[in-house]
VMD Tcl script that draws the C-alpha trace (Angstrom):
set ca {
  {-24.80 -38.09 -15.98}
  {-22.80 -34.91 -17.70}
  {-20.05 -35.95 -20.27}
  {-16.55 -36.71 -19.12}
  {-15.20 -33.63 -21.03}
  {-17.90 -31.42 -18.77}
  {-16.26 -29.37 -16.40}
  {-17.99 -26.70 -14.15}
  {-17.29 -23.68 -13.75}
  {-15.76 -23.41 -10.17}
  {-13.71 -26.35 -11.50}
  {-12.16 -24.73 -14.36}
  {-11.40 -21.86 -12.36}
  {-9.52 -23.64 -9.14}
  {-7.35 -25.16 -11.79}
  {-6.49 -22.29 -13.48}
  {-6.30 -20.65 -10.20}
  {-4.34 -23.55 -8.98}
  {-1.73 -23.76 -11.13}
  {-0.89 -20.12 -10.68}
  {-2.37 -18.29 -14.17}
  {-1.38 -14.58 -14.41}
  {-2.49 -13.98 -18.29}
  {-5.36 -11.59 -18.90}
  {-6.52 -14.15 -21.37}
  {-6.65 -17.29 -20.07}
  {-8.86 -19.72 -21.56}
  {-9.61 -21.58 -18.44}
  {-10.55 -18.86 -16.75}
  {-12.62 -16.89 -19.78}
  {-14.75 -20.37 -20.24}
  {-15.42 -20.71 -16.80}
  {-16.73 -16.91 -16.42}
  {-18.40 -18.07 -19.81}
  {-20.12 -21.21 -18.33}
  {-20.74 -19.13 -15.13}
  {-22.75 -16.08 -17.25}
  {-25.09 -18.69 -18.43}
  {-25.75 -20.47 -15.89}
  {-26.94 -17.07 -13.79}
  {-23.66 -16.18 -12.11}
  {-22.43 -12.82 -12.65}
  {-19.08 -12.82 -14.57}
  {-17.18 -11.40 -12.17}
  {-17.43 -14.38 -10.15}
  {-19.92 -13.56 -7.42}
  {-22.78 -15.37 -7.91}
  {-26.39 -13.52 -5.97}
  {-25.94 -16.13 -3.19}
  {-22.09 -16.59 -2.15}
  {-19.09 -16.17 -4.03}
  {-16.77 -18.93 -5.63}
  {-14.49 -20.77 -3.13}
  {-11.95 -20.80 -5.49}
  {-11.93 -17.94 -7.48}
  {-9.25 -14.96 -5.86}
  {-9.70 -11.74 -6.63}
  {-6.38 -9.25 -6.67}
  {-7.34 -6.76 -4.74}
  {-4.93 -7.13 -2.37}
  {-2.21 -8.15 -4.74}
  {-0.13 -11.64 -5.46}
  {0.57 -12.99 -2.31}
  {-2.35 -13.51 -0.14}
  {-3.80 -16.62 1.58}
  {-5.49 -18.63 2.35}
  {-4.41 -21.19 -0.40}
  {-5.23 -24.82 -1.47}
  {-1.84 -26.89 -0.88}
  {-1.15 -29.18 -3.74}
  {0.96 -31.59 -1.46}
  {2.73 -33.36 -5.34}
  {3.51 -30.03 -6.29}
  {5.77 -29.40 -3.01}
  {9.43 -28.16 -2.97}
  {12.25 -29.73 -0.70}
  {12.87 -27.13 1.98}
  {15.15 -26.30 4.93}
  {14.07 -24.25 7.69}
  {14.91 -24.36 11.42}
  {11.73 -24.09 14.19}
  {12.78 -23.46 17.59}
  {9.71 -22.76 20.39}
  {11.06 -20.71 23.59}
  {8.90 -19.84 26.91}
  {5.30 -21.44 28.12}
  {2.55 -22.49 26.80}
  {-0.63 -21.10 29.15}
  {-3.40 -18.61 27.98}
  {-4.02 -16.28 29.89}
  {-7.75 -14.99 28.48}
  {-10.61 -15.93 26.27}
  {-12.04 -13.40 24.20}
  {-14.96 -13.81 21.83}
  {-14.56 -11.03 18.99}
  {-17.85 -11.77 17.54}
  {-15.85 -12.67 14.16}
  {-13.79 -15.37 16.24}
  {-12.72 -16.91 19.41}
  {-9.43 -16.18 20.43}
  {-6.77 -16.65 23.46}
  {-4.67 -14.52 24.79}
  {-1.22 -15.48 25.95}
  {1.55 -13.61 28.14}
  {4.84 -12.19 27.20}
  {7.88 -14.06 26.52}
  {6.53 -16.92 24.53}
  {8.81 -16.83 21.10}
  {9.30 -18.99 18.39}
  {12.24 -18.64 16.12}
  {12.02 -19.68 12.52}
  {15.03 -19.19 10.43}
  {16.77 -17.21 12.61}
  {14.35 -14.46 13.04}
  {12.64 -14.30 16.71}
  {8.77 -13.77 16.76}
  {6.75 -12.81 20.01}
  {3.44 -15.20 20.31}
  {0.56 -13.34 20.33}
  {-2.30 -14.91 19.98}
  {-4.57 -18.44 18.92}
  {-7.53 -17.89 17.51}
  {-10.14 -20.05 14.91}
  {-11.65 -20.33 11.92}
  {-14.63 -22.63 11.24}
  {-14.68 -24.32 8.38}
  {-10.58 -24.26 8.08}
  {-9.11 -21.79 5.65}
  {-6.38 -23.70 4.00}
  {-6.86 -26.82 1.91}
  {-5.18 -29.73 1.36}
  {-5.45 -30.68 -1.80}
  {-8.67 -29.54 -1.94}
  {-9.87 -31.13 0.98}
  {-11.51 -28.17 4.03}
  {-11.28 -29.39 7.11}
  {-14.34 -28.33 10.42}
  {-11.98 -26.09 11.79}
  {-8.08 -24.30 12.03}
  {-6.13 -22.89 14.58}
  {-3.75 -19.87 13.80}
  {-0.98 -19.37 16.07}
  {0.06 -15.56 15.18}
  {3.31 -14.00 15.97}
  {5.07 -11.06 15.51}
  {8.10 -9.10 14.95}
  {8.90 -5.57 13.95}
  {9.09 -4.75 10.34}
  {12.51 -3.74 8.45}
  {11.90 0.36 9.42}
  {9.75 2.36 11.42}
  {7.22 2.81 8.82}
  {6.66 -0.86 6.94}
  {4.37 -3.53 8.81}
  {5.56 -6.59 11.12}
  {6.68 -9.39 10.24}
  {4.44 -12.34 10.74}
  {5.02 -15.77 11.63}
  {1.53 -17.78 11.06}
  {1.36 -21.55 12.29}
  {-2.20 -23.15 11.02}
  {-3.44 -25.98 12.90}
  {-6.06 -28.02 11.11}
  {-8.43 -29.98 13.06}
  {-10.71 -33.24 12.06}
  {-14.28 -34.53 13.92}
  {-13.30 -37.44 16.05}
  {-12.13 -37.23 20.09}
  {-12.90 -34.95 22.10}
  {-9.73 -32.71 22.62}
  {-8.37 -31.77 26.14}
  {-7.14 -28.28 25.28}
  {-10.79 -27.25 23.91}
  {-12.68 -28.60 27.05}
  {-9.88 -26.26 29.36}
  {-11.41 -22.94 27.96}
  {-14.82 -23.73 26.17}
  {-17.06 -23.02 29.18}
  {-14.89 -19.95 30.08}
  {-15.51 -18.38 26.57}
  {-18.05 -15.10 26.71}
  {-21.51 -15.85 25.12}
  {-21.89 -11.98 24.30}
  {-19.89 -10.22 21.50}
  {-16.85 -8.51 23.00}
  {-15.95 -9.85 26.46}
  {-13.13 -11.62 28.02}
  {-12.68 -13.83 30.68}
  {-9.61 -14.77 32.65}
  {-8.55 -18.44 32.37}
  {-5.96 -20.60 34.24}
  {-4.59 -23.96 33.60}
  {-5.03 -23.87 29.44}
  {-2.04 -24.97 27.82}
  {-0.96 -25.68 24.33}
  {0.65 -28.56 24.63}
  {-2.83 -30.49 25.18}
  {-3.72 -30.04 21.82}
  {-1.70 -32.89 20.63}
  {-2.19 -36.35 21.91}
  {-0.11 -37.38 25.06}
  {3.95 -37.75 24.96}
  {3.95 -36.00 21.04}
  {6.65 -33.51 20.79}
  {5.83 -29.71 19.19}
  {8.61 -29.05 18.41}
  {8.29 -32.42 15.57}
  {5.50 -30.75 13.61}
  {6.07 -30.87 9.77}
  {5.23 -27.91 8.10}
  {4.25 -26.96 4.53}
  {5.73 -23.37 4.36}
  {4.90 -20.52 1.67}
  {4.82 -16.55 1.74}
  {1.44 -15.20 2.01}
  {-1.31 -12.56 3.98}
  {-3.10 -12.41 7.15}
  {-6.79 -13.64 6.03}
  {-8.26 -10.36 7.98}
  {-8.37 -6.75 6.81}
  {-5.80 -4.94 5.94}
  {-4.32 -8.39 4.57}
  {-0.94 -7.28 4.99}
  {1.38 -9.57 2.61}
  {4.47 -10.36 5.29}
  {3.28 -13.69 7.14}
  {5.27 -16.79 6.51}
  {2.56 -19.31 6.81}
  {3.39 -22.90 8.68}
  {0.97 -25.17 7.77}
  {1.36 -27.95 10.17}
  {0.73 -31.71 8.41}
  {0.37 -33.14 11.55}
  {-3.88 -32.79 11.61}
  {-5.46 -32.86 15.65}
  {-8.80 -33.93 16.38}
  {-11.81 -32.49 18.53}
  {-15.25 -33.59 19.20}
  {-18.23 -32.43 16.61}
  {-19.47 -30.71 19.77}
  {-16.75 -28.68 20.63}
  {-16.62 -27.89 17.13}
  {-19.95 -27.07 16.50}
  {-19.71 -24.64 19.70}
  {-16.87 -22.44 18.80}
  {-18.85 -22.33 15.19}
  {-22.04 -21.15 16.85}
  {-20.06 -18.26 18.31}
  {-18.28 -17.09 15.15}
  {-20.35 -18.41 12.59}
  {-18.26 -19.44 8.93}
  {-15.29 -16.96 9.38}
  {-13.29 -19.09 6.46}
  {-11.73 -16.40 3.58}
  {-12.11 -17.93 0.45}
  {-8.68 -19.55 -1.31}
  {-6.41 -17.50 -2.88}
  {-4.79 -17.85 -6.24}
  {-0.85 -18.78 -6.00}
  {0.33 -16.94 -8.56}
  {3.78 -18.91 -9.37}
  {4.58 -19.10 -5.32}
  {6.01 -22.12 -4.07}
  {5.34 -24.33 -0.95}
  {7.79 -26.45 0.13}
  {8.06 -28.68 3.03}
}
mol new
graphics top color blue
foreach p $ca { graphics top sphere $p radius 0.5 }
foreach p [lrange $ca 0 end-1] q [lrange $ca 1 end] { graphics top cylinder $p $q radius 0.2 }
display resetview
């Protein structure tokens, strides 16, 4: 048994991480890299295997995501969620990196007052956010879109995360999961898929509770204009249909950012 006063060295460094440290010299951080030098790990962070969950680089700058949600450290928010149009895919694609649907034009979702076109679902196995701490099998990203400010600055995102637990099987997986393409790059056409089966029978979308922050798409280029909409409300789906989508994509999770003084309300 290690002392109580032991901490390790991915440990030290989600805290620091965590809590949002920005100093070049933070003591955390420098005892963890410290910790991590002995024990083998390279101080940068990467280790020769895999690199620390928890430990962001800034790269990309300040605001990107995934993140671990702290749900105690929340703020009191207000925002207004309003879904327009259907609900039906349209294709399956598998990208190799993930699985994702393909929906028509005309599905919108308006989130304080701005108007973003639905794009497209696609998954990440294990999940990508965290909840205090805790990763989830899988996530669901709902990505929408709307033009950026001027001609020559990126869209504006609109990101709702879907996290999903091992238990029943789930009716909106078993609509497409024999349609999706075993080889890298295809599509297939699909009919009668539909959203709304993701949640159990008679619940309502639009009375999903969010946790909200400003963040990154979790892909190259990570652009930093998504709100993120991380719904509380967690689905289930069977360890099979789990386990399938991961064989396609393999573990397409980006490791936890650092927040870096944002907040997340709800």
């Amino acid at each position: 048994m290690k002392p109580q006063s032991w901490v390790s060295p991915a440990l030290a460094i989600a805290i620091a991480t965590g809590m949002g440290c920005t100093s070049k010299s933070c003591p955390p951080c420098e005892a963890a890299k410290a910790q991590a030098a002995a024990a083998g790990h390279h101080a940068s962070g990467k280790s020769d295997s895999n690199e620390y969950y928890a430990l962001p680089g800034i790269d990309h700058g300040l605001l990107q995501s995934p993140v671990n949600i702290l749900s105690h450290e929340t703020e009191h928010g207000k925002h207004t969620i309003v879904y327009r149009g259907g609900d039906e895919a349209e294709v399956v694609r598998n990208l190799g990196t993930t699985v994702q649907l393909g929906f028509g034009r005309g599905i919108t979702t308006e989130f304080d007052g701005h108007v973003y076109e639905f794009m497209q679902l696609h998954f990440h196995t294990p999940s990508e956010h965290l909840i205090d701490g805790i990763t989830y099998p899988m996530e669901m990203h709902l990505v929408h879109s709307r033009p950026g400010p001027s001609a020559d600055s990126p869209p504006a995102y609109l990101s709702i995360s879907i996290l999903v637990r091992m238990g029943e099987a789930n009716r909106f997986l078993d609509e497409f999961l024999d349609a999706i393409p075993t080889k890298k790059g295809k599509s297939t056409q699909i009919h009668d898929v539909f959203l709304h089966d993701m949640f159990p029978s008679g619940f309502n979308f639009n009375n999903i509770h969010y946790y909200h922050y400003k963040g990154s798409l979790t892909t190259p280029p990570y652009t930093e204009s998504v709100d993120w909409l991380v719904a509380k409300e967690v689905i289930e789906a069977g360890p099979a249909q789990i386990q399938r989508i991961n064989l396609l994509e393999g573990n397409n999770a980006r490791h936890v950012q650092a927040l870096y003084r944002r907040e997340i309300d709800e």
